[in-house]
N, C-alpha and C positions, 0 to 999 in steps of 0.2 A: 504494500500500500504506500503510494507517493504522494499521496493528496487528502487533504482533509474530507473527512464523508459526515461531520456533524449538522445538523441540519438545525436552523435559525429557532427553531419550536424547542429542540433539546438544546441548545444556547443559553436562551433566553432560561427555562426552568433550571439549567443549570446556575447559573448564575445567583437565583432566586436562592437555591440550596446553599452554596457555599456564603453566603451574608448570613442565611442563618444560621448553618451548625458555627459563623465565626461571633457570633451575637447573644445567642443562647444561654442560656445554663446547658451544660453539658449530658445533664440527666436527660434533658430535652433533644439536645442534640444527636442522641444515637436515632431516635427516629425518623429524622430525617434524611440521615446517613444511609440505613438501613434500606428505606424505600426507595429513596435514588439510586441505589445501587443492583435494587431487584425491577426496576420498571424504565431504564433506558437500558437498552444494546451493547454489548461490550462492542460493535460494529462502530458506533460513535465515536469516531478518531480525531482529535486533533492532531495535525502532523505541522511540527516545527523544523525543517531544517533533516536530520535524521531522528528526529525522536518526535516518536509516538506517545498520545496521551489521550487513553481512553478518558470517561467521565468517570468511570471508580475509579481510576488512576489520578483526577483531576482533585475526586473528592478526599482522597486518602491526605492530598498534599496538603487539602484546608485545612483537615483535620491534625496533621501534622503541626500546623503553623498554630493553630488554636492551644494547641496542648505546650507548646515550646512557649507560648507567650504566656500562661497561665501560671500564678504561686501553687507549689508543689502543697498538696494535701497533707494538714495535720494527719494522717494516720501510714503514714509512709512514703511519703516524698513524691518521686515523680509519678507513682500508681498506688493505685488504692489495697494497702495490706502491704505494700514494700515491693522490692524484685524479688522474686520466689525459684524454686528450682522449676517450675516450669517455663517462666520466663527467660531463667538464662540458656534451658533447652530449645527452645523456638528461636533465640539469638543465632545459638551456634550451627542448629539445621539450618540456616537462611544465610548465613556466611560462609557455610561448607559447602553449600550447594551453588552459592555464584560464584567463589573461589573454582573450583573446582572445574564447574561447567565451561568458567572463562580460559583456563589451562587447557580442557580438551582441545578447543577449539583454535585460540590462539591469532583470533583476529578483530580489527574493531567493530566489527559488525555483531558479531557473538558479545561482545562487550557492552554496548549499548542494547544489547537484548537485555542482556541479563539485570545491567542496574535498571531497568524496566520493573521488570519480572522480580527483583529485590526489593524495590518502595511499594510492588503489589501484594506481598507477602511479609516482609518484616514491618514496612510503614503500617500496612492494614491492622497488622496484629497490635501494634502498640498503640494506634486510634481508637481501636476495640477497647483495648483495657483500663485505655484513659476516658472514657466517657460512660464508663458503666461501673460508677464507685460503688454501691450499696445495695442490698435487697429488693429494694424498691427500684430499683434500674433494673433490676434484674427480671423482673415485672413486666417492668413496662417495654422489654426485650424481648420479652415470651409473647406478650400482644402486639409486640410490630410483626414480627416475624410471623403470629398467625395469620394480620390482617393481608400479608404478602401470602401466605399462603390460600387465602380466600381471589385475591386478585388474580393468583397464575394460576389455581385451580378452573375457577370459571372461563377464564380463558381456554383452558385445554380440553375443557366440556367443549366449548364452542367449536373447536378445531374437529374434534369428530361428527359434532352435529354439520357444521358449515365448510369442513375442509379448506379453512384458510387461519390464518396466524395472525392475531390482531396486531402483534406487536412488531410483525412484518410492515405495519406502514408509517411504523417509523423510521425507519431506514434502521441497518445494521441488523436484521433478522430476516429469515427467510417467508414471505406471505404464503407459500402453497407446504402441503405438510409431506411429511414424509411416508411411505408404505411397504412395512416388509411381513413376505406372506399373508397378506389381503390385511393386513390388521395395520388402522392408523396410529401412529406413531407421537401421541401429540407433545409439543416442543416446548410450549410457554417463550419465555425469555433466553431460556438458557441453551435447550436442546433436550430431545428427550430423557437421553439416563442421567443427565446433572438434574431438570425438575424434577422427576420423580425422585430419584432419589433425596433428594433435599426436601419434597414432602416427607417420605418415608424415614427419616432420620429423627423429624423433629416431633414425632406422635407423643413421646413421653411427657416434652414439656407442657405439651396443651394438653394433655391428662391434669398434669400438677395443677397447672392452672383452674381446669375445670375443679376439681376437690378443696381446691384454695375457697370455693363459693365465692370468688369475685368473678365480674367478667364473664361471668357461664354461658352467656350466647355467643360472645366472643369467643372462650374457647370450644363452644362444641362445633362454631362454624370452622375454625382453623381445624380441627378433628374430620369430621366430615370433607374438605375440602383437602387437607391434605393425603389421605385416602383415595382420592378422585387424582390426584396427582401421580399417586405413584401407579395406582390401577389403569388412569389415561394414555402413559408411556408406554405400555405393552414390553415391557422391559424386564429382562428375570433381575437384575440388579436394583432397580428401586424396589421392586416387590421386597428381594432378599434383605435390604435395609428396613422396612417396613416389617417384617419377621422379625428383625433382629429388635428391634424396637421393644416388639412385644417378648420375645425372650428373656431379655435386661430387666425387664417390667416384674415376668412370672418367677424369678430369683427371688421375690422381694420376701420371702418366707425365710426362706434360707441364708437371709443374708448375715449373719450372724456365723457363719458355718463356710464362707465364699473362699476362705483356705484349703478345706478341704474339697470344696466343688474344684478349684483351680485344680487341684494336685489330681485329681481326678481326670480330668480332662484333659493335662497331658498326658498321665498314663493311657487311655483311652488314645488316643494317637499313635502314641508309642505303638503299643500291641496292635492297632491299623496298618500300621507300616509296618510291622514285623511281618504279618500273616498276608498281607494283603499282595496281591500278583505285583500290582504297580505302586508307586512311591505314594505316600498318604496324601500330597496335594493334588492326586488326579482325582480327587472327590470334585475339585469344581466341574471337570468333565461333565459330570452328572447331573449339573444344577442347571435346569431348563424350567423354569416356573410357565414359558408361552410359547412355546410349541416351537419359538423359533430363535433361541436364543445360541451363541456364538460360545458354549460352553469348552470345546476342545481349542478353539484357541486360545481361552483364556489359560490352559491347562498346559499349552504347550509354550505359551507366554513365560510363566512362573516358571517351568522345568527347564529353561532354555538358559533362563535367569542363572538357578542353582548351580547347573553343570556346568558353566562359566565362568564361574567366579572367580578366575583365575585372571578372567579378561577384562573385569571393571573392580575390582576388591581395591584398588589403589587411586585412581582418577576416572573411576565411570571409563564406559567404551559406547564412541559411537556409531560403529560398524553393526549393530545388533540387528539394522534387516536383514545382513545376510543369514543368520542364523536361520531362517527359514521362511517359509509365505507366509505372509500378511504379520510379519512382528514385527514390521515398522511402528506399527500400533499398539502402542502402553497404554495398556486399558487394567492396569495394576499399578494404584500409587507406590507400593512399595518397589516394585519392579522401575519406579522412575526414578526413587530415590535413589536405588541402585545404580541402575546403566546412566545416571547423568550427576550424581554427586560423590559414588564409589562407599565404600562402607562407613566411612564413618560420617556422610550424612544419613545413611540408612540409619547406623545407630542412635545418632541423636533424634532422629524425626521416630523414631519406633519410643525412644526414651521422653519425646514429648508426652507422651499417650503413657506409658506407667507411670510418669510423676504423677499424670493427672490424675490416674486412679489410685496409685499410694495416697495420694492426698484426701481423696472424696474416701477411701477407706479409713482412714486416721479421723477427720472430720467425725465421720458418723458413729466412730466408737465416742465421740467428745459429746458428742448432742444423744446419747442415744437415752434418753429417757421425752424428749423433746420429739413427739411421733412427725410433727409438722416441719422441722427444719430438717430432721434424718430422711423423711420423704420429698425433699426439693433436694434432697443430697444422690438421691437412688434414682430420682427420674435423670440428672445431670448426668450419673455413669450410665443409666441405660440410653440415652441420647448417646454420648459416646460411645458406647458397643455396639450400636448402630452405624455409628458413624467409620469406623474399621469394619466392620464388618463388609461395609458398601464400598472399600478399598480394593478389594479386592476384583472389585471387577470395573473399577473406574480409576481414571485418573482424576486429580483436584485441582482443575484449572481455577484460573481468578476468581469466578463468581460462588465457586463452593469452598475455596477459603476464607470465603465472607459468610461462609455456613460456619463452617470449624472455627473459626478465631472468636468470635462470642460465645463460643460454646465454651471456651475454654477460659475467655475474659469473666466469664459466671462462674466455674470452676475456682476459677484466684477466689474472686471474694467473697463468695457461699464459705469455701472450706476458711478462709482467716476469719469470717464472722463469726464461724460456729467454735473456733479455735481459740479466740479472745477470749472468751471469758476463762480457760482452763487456764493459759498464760497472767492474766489479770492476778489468778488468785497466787500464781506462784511465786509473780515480779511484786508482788504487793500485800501480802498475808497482813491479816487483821489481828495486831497486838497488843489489843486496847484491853482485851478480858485477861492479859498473863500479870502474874504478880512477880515483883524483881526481888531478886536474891536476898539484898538485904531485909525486905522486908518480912519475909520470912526468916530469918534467923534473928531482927530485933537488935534493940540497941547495944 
């Protein structure tokens, strides 16, 4: 793309956004953020010179510039709960993977990609964490994120009723839908397996919501409406997030025991791969939820991955078409962390995801007499096990790391909220009732 494709209509409402996420209270400001970012086109280009600037790309910078210009919050300076280990994990995957990507490559064009792709993924994530201080943001994140998912679900009803893409007329998306095996494929904003799946991911938190008894029409339309998402893609991978959803969900008995379920379920792998003819990842093979889903590539995607390791374990490798037909196509984030950052962003981007669940497990041992804070702590990991889950057969371009990064800016200060008070008592013990030495022993 050489030329600007923003059209004077998203200009103009651009415009409007970024005055106010820089005007706002902050608490206010993720909502704005949030909906400009799911209801323009990442097609929306400004091109300057060689650099491209989507409109989340646009909005990431205001929000950047808002949060640089703002006094750092009493309860932990530049974000709210302090820098945590999963923030400085998210640092280190988003510097290992443009270091790294820029090294394969080795030229300016790769360069300018990548610090791109770096202010859409580290910028977005530290915009996210600085604009969602407290519980009540945390909220009022759950009902934007439904009311977006009421917005692209009805739209994706619409594409099978009417076979056209609303969001096709604004430029940067496609108007006519797409069809494989007679079944329409509906797209929303994004494409079909990024919406559905990003309905499918977020069912837990518009459960919380609904039992919260606030909001309940609000959450039962985001419920209903993100189900019509994942179900309208015709896609086995938003289904399989939307599974997973409710899987994270049906733990919630046993969560008290979730050591033993883990140790469980490796063993359970284990003895897969021992007995089993082929390697225990050709189970995706299998996973066909629509009659026409692309299960053996994904299968021979991941095992192409493995037996290689040889060929990216140091600086990613970018020869992996030839590896065989159609693996041009990484349709496994982990698999991209891999061939384009080498292992040790693999490692850090996999170690984003157990800090965040170390933490939400520590968290809910601290609150567990509190059934309402330990239940917005359960609905958090099961959105996350969803959110892996639907890794596996997707990659995480720009607009579903604008799923994940609040997912995870809630994760920070759900678990430091529930955490404060344990820390409170121990930096601060009440010594007002102890009696001093002398005065038991007298004059």
């Amino acid at each position: 793309m050489t030329e600007t494709t923003m059209t004077p209509l998203v200009g103009v409402a651009l415009l409007i956004a970024i005055v106010l996420i820089l005007t706002q209270r902050r608490e206010k400001s993720i909502t704005v953020f949030l909906l400009c970012c799911y209801t323009i086109p990442l097609g929306q280009v400004l091109v300057l010179g060689p650099l491209h600037f989507t409109a989340m790309r646009i909005l990431i910078i205001a929000g950047l510039i808002r949060r640089a210009t703002e006094r750092a919050s009493s309860s932990g300076g530049k974000f709210p709960g302090g820098f945590n280990p999963i923030d400085r994990m998210v640092v280190l995957w988003s510097v290992s993977a443009s270091v790294v990507l820029t090294l394969q490559w080795m030229n300016v064009g790769m360069l300018i990609h990548e610090l791109g792709d770096f202010l859409d993924g580290l910028g977005g994530y530290l915009v996210f964490r600085s604009l969602i201080p407290d519980s009540e943001t945390i909220q009022r994140t759950v009902k934007v994120l439904a009311t977006i998912c009421i917005i692209q679900g009805a739209c994706m009803i619409n594409e099978q009723i009417s076979h056209v893409n609303i969001f096709g007329y604004l430029g940067g998306a496609p108007i006519w839908v797409a069809v494989r095996d007679g079944k329409i494929r509906s797209a929303g904003i994004m494409g079909a397996l990024y919406a559905g799946t990003f309905g499918g991911v977020l069912i837990p938190l518009f459960l919380w919501l609904w039992t919260k008894g606030q909001s309940r029409m609000l959450a039962g339309a985001g419920l209903v409406m993100a189900t019509a998402m994942a179900i309208t893609a015709n896609s086995s991978t938003p289904l399989l997030a939307y599974a997973g959803s409710f899987l994270g969900l049906a733990f919630w008995p046993l969560r008290k025991q979730m050591r033993l379920v883990r140790w469980g379920i490796v063993g359970l792998l284990v003895s897969l791969h021992l007995t089993m003819k082929a390697p225990v990842w050709a189970l995706i093979n299998h996973i066909d939820l629509t009659g026409s889903s692309s299960g053996y590539h994904r299968f021979m995607l991941m095992d192409n991955c493995i037996r290689h390791f040889s060929d990216w374990w140091l600086l990613g490798y970018k020869y992996y078409d030839a590896w065989g037909w159609d693996m041009w196509d990484l349709c496994n984030q982990f698999v991209v962390c891999a061939l384009t950052g080498g292992l040790l962003t693999l490692v850090c981007y996999i170690s984003v995801f157990s800090r965040s669940f170390g933490a939400l497990g520590n968290a809910r041992k601290a609150v567990d007499a509190d059934r309402g804070r330990e239940w917005l702590l359960w609905c958090l990991g099961s959105t996350l096990f969803a959110t892996v889950t639907a890794q596996f057969g997707i990659n995480f371009m720009a607009q579903m790391l604008m799923c994940l990064f609040p997912i995870l800016a809630c994760i920070s200060v759900a678990t430091f909220e529930a955490m404060r008070p344990v820390e409170a008592k121990v930096e601060m013990p009440d010594d007002s009732h102890l009696v001093s030495v002398p005065d038991l022993i007298g004059p």
